[in-house]
N, C-alpha and C positions, 0 to 999 in steps of 0.2 A: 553411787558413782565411784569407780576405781583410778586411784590414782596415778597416772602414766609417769614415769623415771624416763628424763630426758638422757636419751645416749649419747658420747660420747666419741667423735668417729674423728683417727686420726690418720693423715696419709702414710702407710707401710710403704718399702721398697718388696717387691714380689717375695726376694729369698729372705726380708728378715723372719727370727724368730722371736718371738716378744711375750717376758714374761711378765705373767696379771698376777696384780694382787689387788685381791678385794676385800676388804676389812667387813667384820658382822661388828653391825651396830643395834644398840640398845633402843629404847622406845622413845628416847629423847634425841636420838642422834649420834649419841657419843660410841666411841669404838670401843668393842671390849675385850679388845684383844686377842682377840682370837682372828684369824686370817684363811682365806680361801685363796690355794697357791696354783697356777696352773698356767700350759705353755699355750702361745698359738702361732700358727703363721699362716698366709696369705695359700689359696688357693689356686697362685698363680705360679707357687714355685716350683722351678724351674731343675733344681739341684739336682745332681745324678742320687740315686736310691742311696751309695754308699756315703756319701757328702751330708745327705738330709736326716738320716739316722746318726753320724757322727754330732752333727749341728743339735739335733735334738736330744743326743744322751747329755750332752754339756747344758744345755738351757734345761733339761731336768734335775742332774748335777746341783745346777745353782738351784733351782726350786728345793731341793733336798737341803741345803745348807738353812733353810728356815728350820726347821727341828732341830737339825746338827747343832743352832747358833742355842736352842731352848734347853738341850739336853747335855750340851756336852761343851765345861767350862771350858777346859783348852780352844775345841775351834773357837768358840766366842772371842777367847783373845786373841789369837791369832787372825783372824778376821779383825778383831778390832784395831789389831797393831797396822795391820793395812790398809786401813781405814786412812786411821789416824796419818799416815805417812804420808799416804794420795792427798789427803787435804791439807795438808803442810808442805807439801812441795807446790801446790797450785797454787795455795796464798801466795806463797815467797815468788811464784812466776808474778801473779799478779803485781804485785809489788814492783817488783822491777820491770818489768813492761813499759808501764807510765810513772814520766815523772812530771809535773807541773813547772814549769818553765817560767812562766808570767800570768799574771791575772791584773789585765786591764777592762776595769769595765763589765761588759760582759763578755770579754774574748780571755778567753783560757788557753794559752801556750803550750801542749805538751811535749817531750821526747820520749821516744817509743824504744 
């Protein structure tokens, strides 16, 4: 008996382009780092020919930046200082967004 791999199907808008990553894993499960990098998008789009080769040289681009990130210490940092900046601006939105106001009970007051 063969084992069936349940898929995974998530609703696209027609023109996105969506990059996969699929991790090779070992005989326990576990990843071994090593990655299968690759683009797709919907058969429904729509894009003029010059739109849809721009959209895809960029969504290969990024697929290209997984080696870049393995080979080559500068982009890694630089990619990682970007990183790092995106998710310390979004904490600190977070943060100030909501503040807790009161806590009666179980009603929770906030200001947004």
């Amino acid at each position: 008996m063969t084992e069936e791999k349940e898929s995974v199907f998530v609703d696209f808008e027609p023109n996105d382009y969506i990059i996969r990553l699929s991790p090779f894993l070992d005989q326990s499960g576990n990843w071994t780092g090593e990655l299968m990098v690759g683009t797709v998008t919907t058969g429904e789009n729509d894009l003029s020919d010059d739109d849809h080769y721009s959209l895809m040289q960029l969504t290969q681009l990024v697929c290209a930046s997984v080696p870049a990130l393995e080979e080559n210490e500068i982009v890694r940092k630089i990619l990682s200082e970007i990183v790092d900046t995106n998710n310390k601006q979004n904490t600190e939105v977070e943060v100030t967004l909501t503040k807790i106001e009161e806590v009666e009970d179980n009603v929770i007051k906030v200001r947004f």
